[in-house]
One Martini backbone bead per residue (centre of mass of N, CA, C, O) as a GRO file, in nm:
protein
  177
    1UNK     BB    1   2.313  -3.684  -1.619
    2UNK     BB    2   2.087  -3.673  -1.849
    3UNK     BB    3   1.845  -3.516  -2.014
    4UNK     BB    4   1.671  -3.753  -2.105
    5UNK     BB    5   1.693  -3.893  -1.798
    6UNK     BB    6   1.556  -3.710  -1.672
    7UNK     BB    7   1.294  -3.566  -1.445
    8UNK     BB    8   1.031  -3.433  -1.442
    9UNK     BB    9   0.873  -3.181  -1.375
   10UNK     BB   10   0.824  -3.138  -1.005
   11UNK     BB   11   0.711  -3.279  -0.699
   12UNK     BB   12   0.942  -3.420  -0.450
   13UNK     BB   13   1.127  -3.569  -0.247
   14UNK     BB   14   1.333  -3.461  -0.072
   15UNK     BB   15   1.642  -3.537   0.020
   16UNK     BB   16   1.721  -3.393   0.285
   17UNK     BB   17   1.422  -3.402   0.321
   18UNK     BB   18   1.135  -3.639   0.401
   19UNK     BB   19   0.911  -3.391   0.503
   20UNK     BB   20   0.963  -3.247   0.219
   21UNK     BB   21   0.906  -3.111  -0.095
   22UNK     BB   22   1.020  -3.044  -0.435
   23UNK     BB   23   1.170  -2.893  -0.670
   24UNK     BB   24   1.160  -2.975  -1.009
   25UNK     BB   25   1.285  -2.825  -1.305
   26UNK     BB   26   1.461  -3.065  -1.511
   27UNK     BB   27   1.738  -3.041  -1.353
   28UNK     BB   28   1.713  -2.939  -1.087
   29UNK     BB   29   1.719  -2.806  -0.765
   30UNK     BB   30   1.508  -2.590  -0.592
   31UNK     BB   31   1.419  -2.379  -0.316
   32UNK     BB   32   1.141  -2.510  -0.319
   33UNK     BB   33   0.912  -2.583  -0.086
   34UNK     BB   34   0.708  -2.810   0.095
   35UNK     BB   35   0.427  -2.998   0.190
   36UNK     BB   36   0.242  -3.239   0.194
   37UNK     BB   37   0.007  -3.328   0.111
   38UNK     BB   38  -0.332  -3.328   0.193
   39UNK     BB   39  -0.597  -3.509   0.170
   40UNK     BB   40  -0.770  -3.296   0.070
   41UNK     BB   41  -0.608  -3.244  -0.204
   42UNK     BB   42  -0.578  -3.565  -0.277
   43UNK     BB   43  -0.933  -3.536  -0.364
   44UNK     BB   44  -0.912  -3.298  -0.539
   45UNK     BB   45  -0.732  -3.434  -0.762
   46UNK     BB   46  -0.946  -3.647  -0.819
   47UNK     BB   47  -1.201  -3.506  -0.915
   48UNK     BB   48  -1.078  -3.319  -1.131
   49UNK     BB   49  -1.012  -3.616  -1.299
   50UNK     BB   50  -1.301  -3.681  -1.312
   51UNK     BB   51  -1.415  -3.465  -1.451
   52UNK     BB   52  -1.279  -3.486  -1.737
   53UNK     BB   53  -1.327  -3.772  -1.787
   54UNK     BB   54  -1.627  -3.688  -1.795
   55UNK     BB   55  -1.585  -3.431  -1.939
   56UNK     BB   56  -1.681  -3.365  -2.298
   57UNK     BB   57  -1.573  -3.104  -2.330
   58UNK     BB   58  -1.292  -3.090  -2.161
   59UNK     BB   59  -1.175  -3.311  -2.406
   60UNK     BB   60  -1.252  -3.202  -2.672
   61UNK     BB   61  -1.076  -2.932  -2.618
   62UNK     BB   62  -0.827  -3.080  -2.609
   63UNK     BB   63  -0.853  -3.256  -2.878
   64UNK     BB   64  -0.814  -2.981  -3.058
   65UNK     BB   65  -0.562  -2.891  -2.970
   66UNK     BB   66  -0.406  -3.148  -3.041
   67UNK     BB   67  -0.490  -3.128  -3.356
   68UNK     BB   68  -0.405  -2.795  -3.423
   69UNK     BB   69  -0.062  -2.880  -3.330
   70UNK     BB   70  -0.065  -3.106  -3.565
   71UNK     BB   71  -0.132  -2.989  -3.797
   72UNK     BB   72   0.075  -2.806  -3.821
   73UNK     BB   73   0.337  -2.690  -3.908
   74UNK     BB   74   0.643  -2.623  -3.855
   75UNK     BB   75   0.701  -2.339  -4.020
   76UNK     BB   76   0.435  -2.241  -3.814
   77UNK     BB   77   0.580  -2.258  -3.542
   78UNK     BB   78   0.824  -2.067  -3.607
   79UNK     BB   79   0.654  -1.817  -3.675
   80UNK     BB   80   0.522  -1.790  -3.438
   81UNK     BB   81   0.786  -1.803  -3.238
   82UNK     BB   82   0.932  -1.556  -3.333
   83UNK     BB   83   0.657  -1.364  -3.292
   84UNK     BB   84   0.709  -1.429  -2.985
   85UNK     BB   85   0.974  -1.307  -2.977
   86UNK     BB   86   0.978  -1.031  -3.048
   87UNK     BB   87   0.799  -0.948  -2.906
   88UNK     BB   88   0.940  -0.991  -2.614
   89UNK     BB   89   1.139  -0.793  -2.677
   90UNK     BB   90   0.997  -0.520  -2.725
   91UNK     BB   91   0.943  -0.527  -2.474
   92UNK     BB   92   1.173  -0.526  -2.280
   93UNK     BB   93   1.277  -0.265  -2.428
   94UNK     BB   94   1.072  -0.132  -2.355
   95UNK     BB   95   1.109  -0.122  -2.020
   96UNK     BB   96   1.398  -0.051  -2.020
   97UNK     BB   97   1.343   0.261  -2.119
   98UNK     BB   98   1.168   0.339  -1.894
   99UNK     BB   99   1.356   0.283  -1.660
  100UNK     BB  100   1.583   0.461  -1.775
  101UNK     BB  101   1.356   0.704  -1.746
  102UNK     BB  102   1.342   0.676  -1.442
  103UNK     BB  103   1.621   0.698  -1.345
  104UNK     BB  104   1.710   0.933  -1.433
  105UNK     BB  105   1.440   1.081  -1.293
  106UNK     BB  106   1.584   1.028  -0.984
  107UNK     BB  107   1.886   1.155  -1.049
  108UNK     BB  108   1.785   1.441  -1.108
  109UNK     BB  109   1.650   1.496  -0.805
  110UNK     BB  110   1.889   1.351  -0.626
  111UNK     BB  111   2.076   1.489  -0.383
  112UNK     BB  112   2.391   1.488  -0.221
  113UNK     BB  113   2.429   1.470   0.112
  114UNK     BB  114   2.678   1.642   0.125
  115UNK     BB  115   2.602   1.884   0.051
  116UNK     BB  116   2.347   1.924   0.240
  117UNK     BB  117   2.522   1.957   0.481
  118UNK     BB  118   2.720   2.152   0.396
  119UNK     BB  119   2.477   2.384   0.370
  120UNK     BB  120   2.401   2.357   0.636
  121UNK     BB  121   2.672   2.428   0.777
  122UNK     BB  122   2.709   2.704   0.638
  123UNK     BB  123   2.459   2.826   0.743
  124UNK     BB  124   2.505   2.801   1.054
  125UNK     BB  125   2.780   2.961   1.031
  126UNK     BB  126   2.656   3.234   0.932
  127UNK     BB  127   2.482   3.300   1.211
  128UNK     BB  128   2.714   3.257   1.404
  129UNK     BB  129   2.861   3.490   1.313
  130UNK     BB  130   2.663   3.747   1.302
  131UNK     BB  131   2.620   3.703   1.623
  132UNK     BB  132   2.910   3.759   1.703
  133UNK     BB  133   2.893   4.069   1.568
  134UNK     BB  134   2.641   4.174   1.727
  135UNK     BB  135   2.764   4.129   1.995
  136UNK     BB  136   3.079   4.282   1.947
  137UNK     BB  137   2.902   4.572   1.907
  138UNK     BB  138   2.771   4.568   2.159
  139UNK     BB  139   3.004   4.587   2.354
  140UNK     BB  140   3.145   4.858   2.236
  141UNK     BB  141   2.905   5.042   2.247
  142UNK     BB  142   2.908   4.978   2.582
  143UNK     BB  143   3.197   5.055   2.642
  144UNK     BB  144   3.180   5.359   2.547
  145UNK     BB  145   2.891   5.445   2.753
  146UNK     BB  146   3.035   5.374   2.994
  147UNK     BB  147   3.323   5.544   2.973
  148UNK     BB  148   3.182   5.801   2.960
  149UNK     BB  149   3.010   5.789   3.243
  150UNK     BB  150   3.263   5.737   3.413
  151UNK     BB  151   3.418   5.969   3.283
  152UNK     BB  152   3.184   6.212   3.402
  153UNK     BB  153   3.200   6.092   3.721
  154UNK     BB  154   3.500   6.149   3.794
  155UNK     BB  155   3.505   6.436   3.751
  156UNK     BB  156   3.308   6.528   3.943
  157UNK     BB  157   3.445   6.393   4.160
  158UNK     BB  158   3.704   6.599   4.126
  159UNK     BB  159   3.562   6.848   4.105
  160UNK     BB  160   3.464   6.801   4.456
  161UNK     BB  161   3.746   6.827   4.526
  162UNK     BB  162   3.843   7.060   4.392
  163UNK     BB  163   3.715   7.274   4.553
  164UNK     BB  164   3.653   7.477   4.808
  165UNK     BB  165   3.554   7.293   5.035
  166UNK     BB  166   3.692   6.995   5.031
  167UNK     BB  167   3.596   6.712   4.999
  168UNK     BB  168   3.320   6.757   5.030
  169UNK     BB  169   3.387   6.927   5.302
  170UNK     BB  170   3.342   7.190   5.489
  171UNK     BB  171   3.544   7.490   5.544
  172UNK     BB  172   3.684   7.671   5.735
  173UNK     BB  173   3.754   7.961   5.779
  174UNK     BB  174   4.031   8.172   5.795
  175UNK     BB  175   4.209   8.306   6.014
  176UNK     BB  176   4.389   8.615   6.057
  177UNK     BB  177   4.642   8.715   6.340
   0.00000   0.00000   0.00000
């Protein structure tokens, strides 16, 4: 189909589903669809419409928009619409650059999660290993205060089998006949 036998853009009946319309943006269909209008929609488009046929204010404004932009020239159309053309770049450029400088100070807030994981990992194995030696000086620590304790008992203890009692009970002198 050509551009020019196209139908004007609008809601028709969806060709899909014949119970919902569709918009027709007068290239293709969009996905956008709705239900059919309702006795009151139909009703309010149509009081609206008399009320302009009726409204000679509201016919008044028409037609004077639609003679000053037949008054104008060419010339003057294309010159708005460059100049609504800049303007609209201006802005797109002002806003990709903000965009811009936003996401800048976004990623250089933003650390990567392995660093802060990794950070995390290596801090609590270090409270792990600290506590591992602080365990293994208390054990030597105490196996050396044992040990002394020990071998201090074991010592009394040999000291009381070889003194003169003998094994620590009394013993009868000899008598000698």
């Amino acid at each position: 189909m050509r551009y020019v036998d196209a139908p004007r853009p609008g809601w028709y009946p969806d060709p899909q589903s014949r119970t919902s319309l569709r918009w027709w943006d007068g290239f293709d269909w969009t996905d956008i669809r709705r239900a059919p209008p309702s006795n009151a929609e139909l009703l309010a488009a149509e009081q609206l419409q008399e009320f302009y046929d009726a409204n000679e204010l509201v016919a008044a404004g028409r037609g004077a928009a639609t003679k000053a932009a037949a008054g104008m020239s060419r010339q003057d159309s294309t010159q708005i619409v460059e100049e609504v053309r800049m303007a609209a770049r201006q802005e797109i450029d002002r806003a990709a650059q903000e965009f811009s400088d936003r996401a800048t100070t976004a990623v250089r807030r933003v650390s990567p999660l392995i660093s802060e994981y990794t950070s995390k990992l290596t801090r609590w194995f270090r409270r792990a290993l600290i506590v591992a030696f602080v365990l293994l000086a208390a054990y030597f620590i105490f196996q050396v205060i044992a040990q002394q304790a020990f071998f201090d008992w074991l010592g009394d203890r040999i000291d009381n089998i070889s003194d003169e009692t003998g094994f620590g009970f009394p013993v009868e002198p000899r008598t000698t006949t």
